[in-house]
C-alpha positions in Angstrom: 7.2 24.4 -13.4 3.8 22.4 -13.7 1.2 24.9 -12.9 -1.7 22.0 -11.9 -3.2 22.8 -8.4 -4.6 25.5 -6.7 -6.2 26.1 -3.4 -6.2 23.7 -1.2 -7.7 21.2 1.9 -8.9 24.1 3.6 -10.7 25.1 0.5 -13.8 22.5 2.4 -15.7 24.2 4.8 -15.2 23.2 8.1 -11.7 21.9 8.1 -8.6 23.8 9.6 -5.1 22.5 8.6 -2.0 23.7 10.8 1.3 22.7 11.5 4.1 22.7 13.6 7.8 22.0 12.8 10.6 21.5 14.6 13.7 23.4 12.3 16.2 21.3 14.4 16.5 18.1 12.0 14.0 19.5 10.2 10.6 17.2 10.7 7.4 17.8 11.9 3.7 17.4 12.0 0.3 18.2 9.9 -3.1 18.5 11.5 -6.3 18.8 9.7 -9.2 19.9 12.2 -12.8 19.0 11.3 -14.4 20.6 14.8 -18.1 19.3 13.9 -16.9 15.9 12.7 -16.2 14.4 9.2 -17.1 11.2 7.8 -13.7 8.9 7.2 -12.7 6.6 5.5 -8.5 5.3 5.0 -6.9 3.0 2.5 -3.3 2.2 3.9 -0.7 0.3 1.3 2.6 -1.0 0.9 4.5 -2.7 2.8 5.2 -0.9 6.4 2.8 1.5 7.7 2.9 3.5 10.3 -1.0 4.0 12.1 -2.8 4.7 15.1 -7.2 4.8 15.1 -7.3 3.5 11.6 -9.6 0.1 12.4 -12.5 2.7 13.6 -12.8 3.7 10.0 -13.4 0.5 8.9 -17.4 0.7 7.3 -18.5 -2.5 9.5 -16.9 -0.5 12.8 -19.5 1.9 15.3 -17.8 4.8 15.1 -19.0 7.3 11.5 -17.4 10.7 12.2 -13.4 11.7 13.1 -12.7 15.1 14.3 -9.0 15.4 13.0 -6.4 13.4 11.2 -2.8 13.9 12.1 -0.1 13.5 9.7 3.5 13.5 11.3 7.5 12.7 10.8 9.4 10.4 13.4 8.5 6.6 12.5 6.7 5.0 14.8 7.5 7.6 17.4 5.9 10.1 15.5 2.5 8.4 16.3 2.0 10.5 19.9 1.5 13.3 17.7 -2.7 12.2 17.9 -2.6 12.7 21.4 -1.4 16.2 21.5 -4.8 16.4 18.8 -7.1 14.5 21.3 -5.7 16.8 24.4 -6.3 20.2 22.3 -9.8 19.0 21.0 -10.9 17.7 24.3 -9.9 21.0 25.7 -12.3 22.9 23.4 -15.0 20.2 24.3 -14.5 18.6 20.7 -15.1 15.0 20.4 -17.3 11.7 20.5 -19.8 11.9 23.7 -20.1 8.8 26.0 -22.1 10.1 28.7 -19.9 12.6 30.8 -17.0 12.2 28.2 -16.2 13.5 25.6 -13.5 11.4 23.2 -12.0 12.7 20.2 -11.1 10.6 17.3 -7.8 11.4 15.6 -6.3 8.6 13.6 -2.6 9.4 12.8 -0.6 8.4 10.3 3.5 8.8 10.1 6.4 8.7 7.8 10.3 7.8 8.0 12.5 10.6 8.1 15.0 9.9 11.1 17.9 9.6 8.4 17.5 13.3 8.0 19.8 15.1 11.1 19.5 13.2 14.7 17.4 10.8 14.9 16.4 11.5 18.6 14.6 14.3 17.7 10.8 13.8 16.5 7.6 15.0 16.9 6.1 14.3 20.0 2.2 14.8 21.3 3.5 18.9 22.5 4.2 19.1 19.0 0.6 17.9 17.7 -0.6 20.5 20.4 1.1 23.3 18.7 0.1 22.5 15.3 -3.6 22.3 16.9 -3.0 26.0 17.9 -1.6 27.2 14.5 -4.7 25.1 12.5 -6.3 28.0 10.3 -9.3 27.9 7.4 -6.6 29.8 5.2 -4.1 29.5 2.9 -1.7 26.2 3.9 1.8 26.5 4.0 3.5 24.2 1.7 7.3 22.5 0.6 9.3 22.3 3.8 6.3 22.8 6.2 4.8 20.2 8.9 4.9 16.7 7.9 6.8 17.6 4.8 9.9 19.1 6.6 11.8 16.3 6.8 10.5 14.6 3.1 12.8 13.0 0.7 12.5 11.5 -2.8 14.3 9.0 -4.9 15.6 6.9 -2.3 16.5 4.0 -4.3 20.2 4.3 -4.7 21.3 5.7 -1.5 21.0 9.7 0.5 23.6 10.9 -1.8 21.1 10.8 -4.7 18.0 11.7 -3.0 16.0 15.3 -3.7 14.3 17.1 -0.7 10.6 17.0 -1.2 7.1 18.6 1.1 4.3 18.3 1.6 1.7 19.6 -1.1 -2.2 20.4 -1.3 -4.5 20.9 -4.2 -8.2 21.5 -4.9 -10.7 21.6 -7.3 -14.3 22.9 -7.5 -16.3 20.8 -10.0 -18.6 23.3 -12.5 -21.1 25.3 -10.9 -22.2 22.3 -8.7 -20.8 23.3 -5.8 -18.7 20.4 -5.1 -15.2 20.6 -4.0 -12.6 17.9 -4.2 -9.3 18.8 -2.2 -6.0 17.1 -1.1 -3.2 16.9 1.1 0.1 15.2 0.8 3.3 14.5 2.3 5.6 13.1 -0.4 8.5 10.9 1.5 8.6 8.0 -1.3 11.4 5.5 -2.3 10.2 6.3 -6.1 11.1 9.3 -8.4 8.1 11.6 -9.2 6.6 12.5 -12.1 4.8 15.3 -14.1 1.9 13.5 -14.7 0.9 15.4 -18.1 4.3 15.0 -19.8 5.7 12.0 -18.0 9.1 13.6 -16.9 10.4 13.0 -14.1 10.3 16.1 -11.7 12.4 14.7 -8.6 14.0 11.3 -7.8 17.5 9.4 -7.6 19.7 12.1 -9.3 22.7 10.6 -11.9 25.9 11.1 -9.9 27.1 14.2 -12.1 24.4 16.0 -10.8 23.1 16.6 -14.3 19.6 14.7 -14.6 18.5 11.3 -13.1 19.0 8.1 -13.2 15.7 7.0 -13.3 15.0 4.0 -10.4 12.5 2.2 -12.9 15.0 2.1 -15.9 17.4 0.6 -13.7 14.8 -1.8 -11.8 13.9 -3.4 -15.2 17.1 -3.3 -16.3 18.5 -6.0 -14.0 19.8 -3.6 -11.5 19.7 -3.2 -7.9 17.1 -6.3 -7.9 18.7 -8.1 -5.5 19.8 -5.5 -2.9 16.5 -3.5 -1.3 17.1 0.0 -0.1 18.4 1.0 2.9 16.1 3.8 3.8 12.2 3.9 4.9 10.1 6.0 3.4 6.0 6.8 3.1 3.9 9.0 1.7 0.8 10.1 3.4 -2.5 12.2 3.0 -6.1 13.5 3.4 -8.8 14.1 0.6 -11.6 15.6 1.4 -14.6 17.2 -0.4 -17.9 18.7 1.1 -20.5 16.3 -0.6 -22.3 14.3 1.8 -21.5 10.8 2.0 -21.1 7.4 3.9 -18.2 5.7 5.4 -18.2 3.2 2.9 -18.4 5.7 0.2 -15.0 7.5 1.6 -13.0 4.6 2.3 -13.7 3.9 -1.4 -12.6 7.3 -2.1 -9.5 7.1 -0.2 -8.6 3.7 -2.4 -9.6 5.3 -5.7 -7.4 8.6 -4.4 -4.0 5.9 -4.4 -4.0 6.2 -8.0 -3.0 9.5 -8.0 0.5 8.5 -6.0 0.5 5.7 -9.0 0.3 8.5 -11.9 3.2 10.7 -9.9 5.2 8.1 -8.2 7.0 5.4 -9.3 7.8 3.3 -7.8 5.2 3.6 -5.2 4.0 1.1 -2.5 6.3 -1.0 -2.1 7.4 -2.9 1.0 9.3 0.1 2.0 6.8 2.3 2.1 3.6 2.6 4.0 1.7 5.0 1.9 -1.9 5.9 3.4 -4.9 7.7 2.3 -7.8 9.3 4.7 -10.7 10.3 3.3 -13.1 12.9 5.2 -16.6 14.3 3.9 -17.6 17.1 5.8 -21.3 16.8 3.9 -22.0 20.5 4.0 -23.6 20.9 0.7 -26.6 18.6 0.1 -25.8 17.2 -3.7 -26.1 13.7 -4.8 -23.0 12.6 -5.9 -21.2 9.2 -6.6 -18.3 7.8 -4.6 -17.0 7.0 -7.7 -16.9 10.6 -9.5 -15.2 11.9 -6.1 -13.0 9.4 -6.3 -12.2 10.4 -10.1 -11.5 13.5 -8.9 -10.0 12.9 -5.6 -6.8 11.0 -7.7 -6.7 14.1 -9.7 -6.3 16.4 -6.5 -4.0 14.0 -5.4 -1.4 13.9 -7.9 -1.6 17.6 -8.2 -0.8 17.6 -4.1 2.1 15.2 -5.0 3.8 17.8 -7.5 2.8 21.0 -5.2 4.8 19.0 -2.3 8.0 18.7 -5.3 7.5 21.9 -6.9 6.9 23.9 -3.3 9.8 21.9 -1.7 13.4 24.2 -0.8 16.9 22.6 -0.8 19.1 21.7 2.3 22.9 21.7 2.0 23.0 18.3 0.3 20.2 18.1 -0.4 18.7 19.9 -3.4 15.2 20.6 -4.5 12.8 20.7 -8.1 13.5 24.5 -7.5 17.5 24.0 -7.3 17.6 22.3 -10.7 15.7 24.8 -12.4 19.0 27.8 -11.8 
């Protein structure tokens, strides 16, 4: 088992992770709390995303701070899960003040998993609440957890071949500088993924003897299934974060750098069937100048160490096997 990635989001002072899953399909959701505001910034690819709050973070819009990020299961539906984060927040008097108000800012971000179990059941903004009041500074809950419960992998050549995947986080502390590069990911992606040091692949389309995989790519450049797209949705989504100071501009560069690190584990990744987005929050609580571009370095790093913790973490459902059911 790759042994890349320890620690985790939480590992950045100031931001509480929590989740809140509904064992019933499985899916769920994944909050990240940053109570005294975090400066975002998002990159969202491929070819169907599913957002909510996202234009804020764009570096020629007002608003410079978010004080959560949810990350959620259900489509489109999924996307009330922010409100249940704006409804907890503004409860504890958490948010953006405009005179007597106070306005939290909580973009949301969601993934396909309705083909897993009945469709009719998927987060809602209750469930955002919930995972509000489990948010802790400690040690995250990974594999089947959250926004990962209802993750699959290697989608390409139908459910019968798929893998069950998480979600996975990562962190590293750079030197003695003080600065600390983290990540969070829900892996949901049509590709197969990949152990980014040897190039195996870790989880994908499986061959239909059970013994291996087919590999998706192979058979892409090979002349098959070209003209017949897959059936399923998919998306995998994230935060990386670090506790340098730095602008809105800086993080949204961050966020785009932080894609490569889906690229170096994924494959294929953002395509039109996925909607594969990045956040990007500085919490700025150590005072060290540092380039956007060496966090960003470091951020894809985190990131393809989340994607492997969110394989390697991950537990089988009947049908459904896991990294960790190949390896008996």
């Amino acid at each position: 088992m790759p042994s890349d990635g320890c620690g985790g989001l939480t590992d950045i002072e100031g931001i509480k992770v929590g989740h809140f899953t509904d064992a019933r399909r499985p899916t769920g959701c994944t909050v990240v709390l940053c109570e005294k505001g975090a400066v975002a910034g998002v990159d969202v690819r491929g070819g169907a995303p599913g957002t909510a709050q996202t234009d804020i973070l764009d570096p020629v819009n007002t608003g410079q701070q978010v004080h959560g990020i949810a990350l959620s299961g259900g489509s489109a539906f999924g996307l009330e899960v922010g409100a249940g984060v704006m409804r907890y927040l503004r409860e504890k008097g958490v948010g953006f003040r405009i005179g007597s108000h106070t306005v939290p800012i909580v973009p949301t971000a969601v993934l396909f998993d309705l083909g897993l179990g009945d469709a009719k059941i998927h987060p809602t903004a209750d469930s955002g609440y919930q995972a509000c009041l489990s948010a802790a500074s400690g040690k995250i809950t990974e594999g089947n957890a959250g926004a990962g419960a209802g993750c699959a992998v290697g989608k390409l050549f139908g459910p019968e071949l798929e893998m069950k995947s998480g979600i996975g986080t990562a962190s590293m502390a750079v030197g003695k500088t003080g600065l600390i590069v983290a990540a969070l990911v829900a892996v949901n992606s049509v590709g197969d993924i990949y152990d980014f040091h040897t190039g195996k692949i870790l989880a994908g389309a499986r061959a239909p003897d059970g013994k291996g995989f087919i590999n998706s790519m192979d058979i892409i450049l090979h002349g098959g299934y070209v003209l017949s797209p897959p059936s399923d949705w998919n998306t995998t989504i994230g935060v990386v974060a670090t506790n340098a100071r730095l602008s809105k501009t800086e993080m949204t560069k961050i966020a785009q750098m932080a894609h490569d690190g889906l690229a170096r584990t994924i494959n294929p990744v953002h395509t039109q069937f996925d909607g594969d987005t990045i956040f990007g929050l500085a919490t700025g609580t150590i005072d060290l100048k540092v380039s956007a571009g060496t966090v960003g370095m470091i951020a894809a790093a985190v990131t393809a160490q989340a994607v492997v913790r969110g394989i390697t973490e991950a537990e089988g459902l009947p049908g459904l096997p896991s990294y960790r059911d190949l390896q008996k």
